[in-house]
C-alpha positions as CSV (number, residue, x, y, z in Angstrom):
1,X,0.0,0.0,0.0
2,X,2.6,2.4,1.1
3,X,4.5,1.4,-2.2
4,X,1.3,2.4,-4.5
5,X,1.0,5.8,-2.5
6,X,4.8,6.8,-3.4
7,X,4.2,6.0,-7.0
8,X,1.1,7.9,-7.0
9,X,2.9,10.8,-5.2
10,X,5.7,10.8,-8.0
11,X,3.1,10.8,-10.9
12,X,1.3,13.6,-9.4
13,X,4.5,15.3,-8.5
14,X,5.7,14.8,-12.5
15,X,2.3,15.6,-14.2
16,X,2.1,18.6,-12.3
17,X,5.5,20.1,-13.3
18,X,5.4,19.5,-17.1
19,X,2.0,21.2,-17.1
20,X,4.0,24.4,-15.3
21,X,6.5,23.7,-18.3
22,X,3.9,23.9,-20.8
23,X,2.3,27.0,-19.7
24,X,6.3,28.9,-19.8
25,X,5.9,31.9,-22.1
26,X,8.0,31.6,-25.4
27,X,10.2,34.4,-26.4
28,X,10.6,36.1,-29.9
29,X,12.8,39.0,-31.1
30,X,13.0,40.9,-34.3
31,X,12.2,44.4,-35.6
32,X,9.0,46.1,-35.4
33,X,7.0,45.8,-38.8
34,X,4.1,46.8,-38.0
35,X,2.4,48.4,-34.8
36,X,-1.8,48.6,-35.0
37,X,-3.0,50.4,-31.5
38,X,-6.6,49.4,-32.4
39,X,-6.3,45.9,-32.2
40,X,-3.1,45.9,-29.6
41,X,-1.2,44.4,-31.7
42,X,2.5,44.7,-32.8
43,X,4.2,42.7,-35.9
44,X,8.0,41.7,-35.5
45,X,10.2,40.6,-38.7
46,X,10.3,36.5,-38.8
47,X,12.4,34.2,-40.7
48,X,9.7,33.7,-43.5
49,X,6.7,36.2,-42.5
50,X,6.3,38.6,-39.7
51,X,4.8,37.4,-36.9
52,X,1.8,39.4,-34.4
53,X,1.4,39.4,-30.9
54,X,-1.3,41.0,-29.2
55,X,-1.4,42.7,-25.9
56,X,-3.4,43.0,-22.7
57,X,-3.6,45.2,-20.1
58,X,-1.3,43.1,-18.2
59,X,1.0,43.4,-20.6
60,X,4.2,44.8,-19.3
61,X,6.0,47.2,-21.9
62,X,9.7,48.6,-21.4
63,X,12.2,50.8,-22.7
64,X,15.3,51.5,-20.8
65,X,14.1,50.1,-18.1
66,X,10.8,52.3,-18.0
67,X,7.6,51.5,-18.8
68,X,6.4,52.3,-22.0
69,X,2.3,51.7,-23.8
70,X,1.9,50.2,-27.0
71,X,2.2,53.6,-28.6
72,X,5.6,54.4,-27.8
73,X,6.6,51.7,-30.0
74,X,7.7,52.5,-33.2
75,X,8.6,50.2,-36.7
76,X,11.8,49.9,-36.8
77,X,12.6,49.2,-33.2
78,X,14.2,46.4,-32.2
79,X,12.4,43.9,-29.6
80,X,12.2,41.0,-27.2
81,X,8.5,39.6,-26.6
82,X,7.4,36.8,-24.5
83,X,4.2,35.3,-24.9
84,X,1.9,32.4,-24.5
85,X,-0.3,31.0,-27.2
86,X,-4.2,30.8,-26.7
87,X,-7.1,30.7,-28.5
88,X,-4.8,30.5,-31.8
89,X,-3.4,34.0,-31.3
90,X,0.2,35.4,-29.5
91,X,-0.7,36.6,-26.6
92,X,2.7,39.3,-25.4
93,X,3.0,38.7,-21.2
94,X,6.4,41.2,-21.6
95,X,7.8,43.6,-24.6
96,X,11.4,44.9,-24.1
97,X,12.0,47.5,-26.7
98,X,15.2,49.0,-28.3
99,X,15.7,51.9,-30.5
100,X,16.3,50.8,-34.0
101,X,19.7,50.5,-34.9
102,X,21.2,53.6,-37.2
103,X,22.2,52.8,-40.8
104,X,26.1,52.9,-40.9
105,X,25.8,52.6,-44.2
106,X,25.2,56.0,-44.8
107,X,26.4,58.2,-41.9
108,X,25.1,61.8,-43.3
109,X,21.5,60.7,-43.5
């Protein structure tokens, strides 16, 4: 009996932390394409296609290490978003921004 209750423990104990793993946010980064403040909604640059995420009012937005909203984000800009999939839409728990990189290419403009 007492051999049954440890295994049962252990099961509980392992079910339990891969459904904490599955619910960890995933993290993207890219440039801004695209920033639509009337769905909440910011596009980054992806490998093949840009990628949305939308946000909440839980969302917690930064730049420099202050907090930012949704509009201070600008294409261009360079961020870090983590999010968590639901309902078959991107769903952004954090954004770190960073100013878009100058062009070096052409250091008058």
């Amino acid at each position: 009996m007492r051999k049954a209750s440890i295994v049962a423990l252990v099961f509980c104990l392992i079910l339990g932390l891969s459904v904490v793993a599955m619910a960890k946010d995933k993290t993207a980064k890219g440039a801004v394409t695209a920033v639509n403040t009337t769905d909440n909604s910011v596009s980054l640059k992806g490998k093949t296609a840009n990628q949305t995420y939308w946000t909440t009012d839980k969302t917690k937005i930064s730049k420099s290490h202050k907090s930012i909203v949704i509009n201070d984000i600008k294409v261009g800009d360079w961020a870090e978003i983590w999010y968590t999939s639901k309902d078959g839409k991107d769903w952004a728990t954090k954004i770190v921004v960073k100013a878009a990189a100058k062009d070096k290419s052409n250091p008058g403009a």
